[in-house]
C-alpha positions in Angstrom: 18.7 -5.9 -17.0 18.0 -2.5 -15.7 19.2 -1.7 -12.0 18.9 1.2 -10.4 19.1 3.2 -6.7 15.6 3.9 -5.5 15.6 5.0 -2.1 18.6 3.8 -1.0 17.8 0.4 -2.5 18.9 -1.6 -5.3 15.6 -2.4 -7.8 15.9 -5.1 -10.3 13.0 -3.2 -12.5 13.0 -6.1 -14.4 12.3 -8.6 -11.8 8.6 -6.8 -11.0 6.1 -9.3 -11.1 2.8 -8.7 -12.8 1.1 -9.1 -9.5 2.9 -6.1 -8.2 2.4 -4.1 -10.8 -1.7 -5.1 -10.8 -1.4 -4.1 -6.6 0.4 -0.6 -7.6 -2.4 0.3 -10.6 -4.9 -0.9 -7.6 -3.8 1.5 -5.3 -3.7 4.5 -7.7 -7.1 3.7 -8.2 -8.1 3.6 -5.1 -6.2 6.7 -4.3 -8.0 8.3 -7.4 -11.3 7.4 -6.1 -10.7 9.2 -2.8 -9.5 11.6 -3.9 -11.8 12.7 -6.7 -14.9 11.4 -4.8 -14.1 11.0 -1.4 -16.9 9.4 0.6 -19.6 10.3 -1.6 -20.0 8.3 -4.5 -23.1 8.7 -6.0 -23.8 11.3 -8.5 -20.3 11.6 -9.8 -20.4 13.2 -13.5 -17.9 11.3 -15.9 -15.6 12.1 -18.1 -15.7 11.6 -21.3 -13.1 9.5 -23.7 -11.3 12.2 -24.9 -11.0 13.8 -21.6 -9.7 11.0 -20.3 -7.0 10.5 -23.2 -5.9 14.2 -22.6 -5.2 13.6 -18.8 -2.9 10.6 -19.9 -1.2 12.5 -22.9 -0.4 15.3 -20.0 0.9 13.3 -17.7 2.8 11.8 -20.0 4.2 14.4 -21.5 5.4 15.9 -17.8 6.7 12.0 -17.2 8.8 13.0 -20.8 9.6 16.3 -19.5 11.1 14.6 -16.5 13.4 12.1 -18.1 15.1 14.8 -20.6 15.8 17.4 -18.2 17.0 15.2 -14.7 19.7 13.1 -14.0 18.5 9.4 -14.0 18.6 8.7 -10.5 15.2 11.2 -10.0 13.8 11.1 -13.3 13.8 7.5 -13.0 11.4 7.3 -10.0 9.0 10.3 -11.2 8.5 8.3 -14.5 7.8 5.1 -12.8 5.4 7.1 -10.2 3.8 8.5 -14.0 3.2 5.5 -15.6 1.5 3.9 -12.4 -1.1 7.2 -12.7 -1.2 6.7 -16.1 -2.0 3.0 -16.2 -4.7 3.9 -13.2 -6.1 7.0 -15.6 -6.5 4.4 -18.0 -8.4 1.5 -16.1 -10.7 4.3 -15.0 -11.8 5.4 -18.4 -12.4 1.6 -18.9 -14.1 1.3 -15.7 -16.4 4.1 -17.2 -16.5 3.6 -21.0 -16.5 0.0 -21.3 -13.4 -2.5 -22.5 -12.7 -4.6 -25.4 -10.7 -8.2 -24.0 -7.9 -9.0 -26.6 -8.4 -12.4 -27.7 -5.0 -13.8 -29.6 -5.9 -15.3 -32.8 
């Protein structure tokens, strides 16, 4: 089980539901859309797949960069804040470029 401070509060990390996790990637996107359209938007050019994969290979790398060169208690929270940016970079090139639904044999 991993436990750690975050903001002057115990997390059980483990303990995060899928729910929440599904309401955090929700409000990244939502935060993405304002921010890279604002009000407007209609006529937004795209990005395309590669673009897209290079945005989440940079911010992961910085997420890496993080965790080797901090203590744990602030590396731990800028990689969390990474991979909810990454997991929204990622529903957005899906949103754009289509998805393929995993079916388990």
């Amino acid at each position: 089980m991993s436990i750690v401070w975050r903001s002057k509060v115990w997390i059980d990390y483990m303990k995060t539901t899928r729910e929440q996790v599904y309401q955090a990637i929700d409000s990244e996107r939502a935060y993405q859309e304002q921010r890279w359209h604002g009000d407007d938007q209609e006529g937004q050019a795209g990005h395309s797949l590669e673009a897209w994969l290079v945005y989440i290979k940079d911010y992961t790398e910085e997420a890496l960069h993080t965790l080797s060169r901090e203590s744990y208690k602030t590396a731990n929270d800028k990689a969390i804040d990474s991979l909810r940016k990454i997991a929204g970079l990622a529903v957005a090139a899906m949103e754009e470029h289509g998805t393929i639904t995993r079916w388990n044999k």
